[in-house]
Structure formats: C-alpha cells, structure tokens
C-alpha positions in Angstrom: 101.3 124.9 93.9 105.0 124.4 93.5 107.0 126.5 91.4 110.7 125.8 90.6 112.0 127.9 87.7 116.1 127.6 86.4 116.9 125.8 89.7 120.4 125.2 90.0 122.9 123.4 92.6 126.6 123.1 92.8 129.2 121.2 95.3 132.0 122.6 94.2 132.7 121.1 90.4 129.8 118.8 90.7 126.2 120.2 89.4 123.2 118.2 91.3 120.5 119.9 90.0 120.8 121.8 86.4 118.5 124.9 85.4 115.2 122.5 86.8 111.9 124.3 85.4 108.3 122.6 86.1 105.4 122.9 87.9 104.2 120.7 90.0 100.2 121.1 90.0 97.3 120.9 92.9 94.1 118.0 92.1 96.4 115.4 91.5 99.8 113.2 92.1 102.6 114.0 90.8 105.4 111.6 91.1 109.5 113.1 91.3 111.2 109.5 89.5 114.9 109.8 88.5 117.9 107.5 89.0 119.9 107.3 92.3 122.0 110.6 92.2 119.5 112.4 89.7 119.2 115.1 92.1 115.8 114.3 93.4 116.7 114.7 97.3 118.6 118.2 96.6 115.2 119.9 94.5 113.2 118.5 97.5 115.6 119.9 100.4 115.7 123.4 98.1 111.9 123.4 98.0 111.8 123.5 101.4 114.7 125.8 102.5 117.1 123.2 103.7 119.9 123.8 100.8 120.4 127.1 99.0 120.2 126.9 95.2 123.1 128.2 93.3 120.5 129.7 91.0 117.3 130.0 90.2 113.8 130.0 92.2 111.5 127.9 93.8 107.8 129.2 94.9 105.0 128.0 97.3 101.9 129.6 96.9 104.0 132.2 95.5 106.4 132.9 97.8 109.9 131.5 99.1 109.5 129.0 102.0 111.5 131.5 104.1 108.8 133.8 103.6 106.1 132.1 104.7 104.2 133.0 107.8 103.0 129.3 108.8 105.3 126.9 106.7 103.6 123.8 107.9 99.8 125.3 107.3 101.1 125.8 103.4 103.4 122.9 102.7 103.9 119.6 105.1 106.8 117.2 104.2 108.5 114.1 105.1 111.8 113.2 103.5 113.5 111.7 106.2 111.3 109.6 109.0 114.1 109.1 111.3 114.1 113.0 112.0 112.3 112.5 115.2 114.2 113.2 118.5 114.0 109.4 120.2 113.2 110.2 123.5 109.7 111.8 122.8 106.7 110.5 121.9 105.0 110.3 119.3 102.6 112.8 120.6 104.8 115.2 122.5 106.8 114.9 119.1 103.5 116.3 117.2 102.6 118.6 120.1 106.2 120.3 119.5 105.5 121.2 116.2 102.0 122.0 116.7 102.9 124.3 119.3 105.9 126.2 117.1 103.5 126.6 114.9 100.4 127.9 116.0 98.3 124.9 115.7 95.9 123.5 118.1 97.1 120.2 120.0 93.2 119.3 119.1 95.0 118.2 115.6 97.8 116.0 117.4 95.2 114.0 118.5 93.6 114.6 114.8 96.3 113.1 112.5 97.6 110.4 115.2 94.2 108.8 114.3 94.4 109.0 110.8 98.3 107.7 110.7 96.7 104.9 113.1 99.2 105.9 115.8 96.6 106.8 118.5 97.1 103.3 120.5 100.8 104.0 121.2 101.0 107.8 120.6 102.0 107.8 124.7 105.5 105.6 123.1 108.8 106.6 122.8 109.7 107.2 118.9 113.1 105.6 119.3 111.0 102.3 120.3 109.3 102.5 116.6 109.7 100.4 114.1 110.1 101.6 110.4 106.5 101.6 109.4 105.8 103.2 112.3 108.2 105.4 112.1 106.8 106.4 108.8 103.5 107.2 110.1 104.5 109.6 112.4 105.9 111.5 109.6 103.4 111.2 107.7 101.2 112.9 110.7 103.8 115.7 110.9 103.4 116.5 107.3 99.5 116.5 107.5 99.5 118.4 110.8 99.3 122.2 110.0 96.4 121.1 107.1 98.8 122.3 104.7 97.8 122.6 100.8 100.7 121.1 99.5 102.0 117.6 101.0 105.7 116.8 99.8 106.6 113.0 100.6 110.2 111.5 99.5 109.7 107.3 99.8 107.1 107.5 101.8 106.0 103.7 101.8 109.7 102.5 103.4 109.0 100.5 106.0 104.9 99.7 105.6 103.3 96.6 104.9 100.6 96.5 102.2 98.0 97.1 104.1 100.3 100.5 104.8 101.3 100.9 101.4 97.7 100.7 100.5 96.7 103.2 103.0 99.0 105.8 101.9 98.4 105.6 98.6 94.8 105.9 99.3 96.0 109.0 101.1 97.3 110.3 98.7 95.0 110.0 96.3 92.1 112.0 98.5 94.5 114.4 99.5 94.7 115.2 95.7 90.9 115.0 95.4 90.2 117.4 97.2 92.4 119.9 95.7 95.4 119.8 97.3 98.9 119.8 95.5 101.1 116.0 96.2 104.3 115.5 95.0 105.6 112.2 95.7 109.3 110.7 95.3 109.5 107.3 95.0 111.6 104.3 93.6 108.8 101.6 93.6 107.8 102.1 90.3 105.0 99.5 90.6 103.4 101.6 93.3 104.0 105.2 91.5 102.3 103.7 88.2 98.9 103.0 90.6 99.2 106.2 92.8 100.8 109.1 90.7 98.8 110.3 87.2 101.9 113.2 86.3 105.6 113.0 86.6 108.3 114.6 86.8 111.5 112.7 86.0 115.1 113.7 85.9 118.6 112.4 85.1 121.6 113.8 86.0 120.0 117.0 87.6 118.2 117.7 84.4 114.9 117.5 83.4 114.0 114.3 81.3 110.2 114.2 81.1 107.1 116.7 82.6 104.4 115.0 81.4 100.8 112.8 82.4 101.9 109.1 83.0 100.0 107.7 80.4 102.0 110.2 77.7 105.0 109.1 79.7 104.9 105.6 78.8 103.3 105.8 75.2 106.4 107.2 74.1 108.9 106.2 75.9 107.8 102.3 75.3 107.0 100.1 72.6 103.1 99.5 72.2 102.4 96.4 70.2 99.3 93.9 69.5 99.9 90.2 69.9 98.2 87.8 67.4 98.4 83.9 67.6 96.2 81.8 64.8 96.4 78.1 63.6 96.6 79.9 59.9 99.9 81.5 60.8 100.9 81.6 57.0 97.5 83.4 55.7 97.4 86.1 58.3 100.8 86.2 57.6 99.6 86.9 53.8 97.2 89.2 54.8 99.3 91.5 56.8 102.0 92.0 54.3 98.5 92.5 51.8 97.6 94.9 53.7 100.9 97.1 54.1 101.5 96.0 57.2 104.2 94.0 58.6 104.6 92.2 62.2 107.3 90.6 63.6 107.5 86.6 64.7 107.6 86.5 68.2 109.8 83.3 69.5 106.3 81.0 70.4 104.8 81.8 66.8 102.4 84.6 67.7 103.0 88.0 65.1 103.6 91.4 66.7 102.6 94.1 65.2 103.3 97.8 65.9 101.1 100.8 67.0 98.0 99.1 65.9 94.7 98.9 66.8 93.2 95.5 68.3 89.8 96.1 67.0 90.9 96.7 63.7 93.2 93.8 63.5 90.3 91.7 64.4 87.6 92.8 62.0 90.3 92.5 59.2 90.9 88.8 60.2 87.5 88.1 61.1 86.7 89.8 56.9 88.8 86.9 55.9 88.2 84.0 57.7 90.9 83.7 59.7 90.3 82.4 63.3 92.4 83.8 66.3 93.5 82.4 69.1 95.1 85.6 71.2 94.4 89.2 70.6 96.1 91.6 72.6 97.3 95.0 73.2 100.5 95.0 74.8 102.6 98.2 76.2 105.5 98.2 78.4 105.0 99.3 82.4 106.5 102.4 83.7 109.7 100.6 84.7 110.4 99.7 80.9 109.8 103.2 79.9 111.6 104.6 82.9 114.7 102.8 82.7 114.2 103.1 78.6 114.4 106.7 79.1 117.2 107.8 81.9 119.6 104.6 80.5 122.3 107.0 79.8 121.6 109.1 83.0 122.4 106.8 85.5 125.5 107.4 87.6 126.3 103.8 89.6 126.3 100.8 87.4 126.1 97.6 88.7 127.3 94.7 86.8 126.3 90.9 87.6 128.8 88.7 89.2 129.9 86.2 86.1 128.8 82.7 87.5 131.7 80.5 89.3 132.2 77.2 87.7 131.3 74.9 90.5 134.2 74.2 93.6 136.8 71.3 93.0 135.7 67.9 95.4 137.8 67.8 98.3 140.6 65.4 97.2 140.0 62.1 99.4 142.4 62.2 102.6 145.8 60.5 102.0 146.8 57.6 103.7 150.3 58.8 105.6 150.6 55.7 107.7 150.3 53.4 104.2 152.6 56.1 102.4 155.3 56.3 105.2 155.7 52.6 104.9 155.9 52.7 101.2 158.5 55.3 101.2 160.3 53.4 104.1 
C-alpha cells in the first residue's frame, strides 16, 4: 500500500505538487492521469525518495522509503527506462541490483524470462531498442518480488503484442494481491488496464475514485433513438415528461435514461425503432472534460494557408530588350 498524506513540493515560487492526499490500494490498478505538468513525475520521484517533499508524508507499507530494509523486495519501479548504464548487459545490469540488494541471481534469470529478454540478456543495454529497453525495466521493477510495482509510461516503446503483455502484467500482478500504480497518457490503454484513478491538475487532486464513477460523472450518458415515426415518439416523449434532443441525422437523444425502459414504452405504443442505444463518453472525454482548466501548455492549430500563388510564367528578356530597344 501507498500512502501519501498533505504532500507538498516547491521550486522556488512554483508549487508542483499541492497538499496531495490518497491512497493508492493493493488487488487492483490504479492509474496516476493528469495533464503534462500536473505533477505526476514529482509525487512518483517523492514516493520513492528521489525528491524531498516540502511537506507532508508519503508511506510504504508504513514506512518512509528511506527506512526500508530491502527497498526493491517492498516496492519495484520504473519511471525512466533509459536509466541503465549502456555498457552492461542486460543481465549484469539485473545481477547489479540483485546483488545490492540481497537477492539471489536465480531471479535475474527469473524475470529476464518473463520480460522475454532471456535470448539477448548476454547484450549490451545501449544496443536496445525502446521496447526493449522497457522490458529491462520492467524486470528491474519485478526483481526483488516486491508488493507494490510503481510504473510511469510503461508501454513507450512496445508493440501491441508488448502493450498487450504488460497490461496483462499488470493485471495478474494486481490479482494476486499486490498494489499497481500505473502513470500513463494513453488513455485508450488506462481505460482497459486500470479499474481506480487517481487524477490531478495543477498539483492538486481532481478525482480519487473507481473508473466507472470517474466517467459517469464526469461525461454525458445519453440513449440514442432513430424511428420512421419521428413525430409520434417525439409526442410520446414530451407525453411522458421527458424531452430529448434532435441529433443532426434525425435520431433523439435523450439524457440519463434507461434503454430498456425507453423501449418497452415505445414498444406499449406501437412505435417501431430502428437504433436503441446507450451511449457514454470514453475516459478521454471525461478526462480532458474534467482537468480543461488545469492544463498548463496550450496548443493552438495552425489557421490553414490559402493555397501558394502559381509561379508567374518566365519573361521573355530577349523579346522585351528588343521591344524596349
């Protein structure tokens, strides 16, 4: 379990992280989503030791990370894959770590199978390519057995068979009990992988809720209803106190309602229907719904360029010089 209570950090006049408080729970994923320059990358660094907080208090299993007697057999973490010294391998890079920390090189040989690194573990890391690189810190993180894994982007670089694999990872490290806290900006992967978050904007803390919850209320859930008797259902809604609005290809749209009951109160009256649907946004919509007025770097798009001028056709200057002659 992680425990971060009034967790605060300043540079100078700027505040990164602002009073944080949550609790980020073993048996399942919990993903860390929050604009660029939310403060995700200084929580995760405090978590483990690597920046002081101005205030406040983060715990692992209770304690401080510089407290603990085995960091990597309570907590493993990758946040930067590059972190790897280039002229080892991957598995005297592992064995390093293993050895600093008490644990047997039998694991080296352990989680370089389970990364699928054991055909080149004998390679030089500097010779790896993202994905790969990615793996190996993935195989750091799960080398001490920890009960808390800590990954910030961890799918840069893979392939979807990769980003398949991890996320399967993932998901049986939090099976059997174990605490995952994820970082990630694919938001199409976090709403498959994660079932909590954790967001934050600005340094403060937006949302700490399941990801269904998340997206019910920070999105607009709505059933669709297309019908060749647009103006009787149309009758029957406003009948019924209920009124939908006219989607631009005819269908109605109508708010926090319930398909099945929609249908049984068309179906009462006759009324034949060609679509029935529940619709609700994805966690994008509700994520950029929610931190729209925490984000710090605005892009704007270019405004189109009316097309280039034609070359004007080349002038004549042996005709001209005569004519001016």
């Amino acid at each position: 379990m992680i425990e971060i209570e009034g967790l605060t950090k300043r540079y100078g006049e700027k505040v990164a992280v602002k009073n944080l408080t949550f609790t980020v729970r073993p048996g399942l994923v919990t993903g860390f989503l929050g604009p660029n320059g939310a403060g995700k990358s200084t929580t995760m660094r405090m978590i483990l030791g690597l920046d002081r907080p101005t205030g406040g208090d983060v715990r692992i299993d209770g304690a401080p990370y510089d407290r603990l007697r085995d960091p990597l057999k309570h907590i493993g973490a990758l946040l930067d894959a590059k972190a790897v010294h280039g002229g080892r391998s991957a598995r005297n890079h592992l064995l390093c770590l293993a050895q600093s920390n008490g644990i047997p090189a039998s694991r080296v040989h352990e989680v370089l199978d389970t990364v699928g690194l054991t055909a080149v573990a004998r390679k030089k890391a500097k010779n790896f390519s993202l994905g790969m690189g990615q793996r190996l810190g993935i195989a750091g993180a799960l080398l001490g057995d920890p009960r808390i894994l800590m990954f910030d982007e961890p799918v840069n670089g893979l392939d979807p068979e990769g980003i398949h694999w991890i996320r399967t990872l993932m998901q049986n490290l939090a099976a059997e009990g174990r605490t995952v806290f994820v970082s990630s900006h694919l938001m199409s992967e976090m709403a498959v992988t994660a079932e909590h978050l954790v967001v934050i904007g600005q340094g403060r803390l937006l949302a700490d809720t399941s990801m269904a919850d998340f997206i019910r209320r920070n999105s607009r859930s709505y059933v669709r209803m297309r019908t060749p008797q647009h103006e009787h259902l149309l009758d029957l809604l406003h009948t019924e106190g209920i009124t939908p609005v006219a989607a631009d290809d005819g269908a109605l749209e109508v708010d926090d309602a319930r398909p099945e009951h929609l249908g049984e109160l068309a179906a009462r009256h006759g009324i034949v229907l060609h679509e029935l649907s529940p619709k609700q946004a994805s966690l994008e919509e509700a994520f950029m719904r929610l931190t729209a007025e925490s984000v710090e770097y605005h892009a704007h798009a270019r405004p189109a360029q009316p097309p280039p001028r034609p070359p004007e056709p080349a002038r004549q200057w042996g005709a001209d010089w005569k004519k001016g002659s």
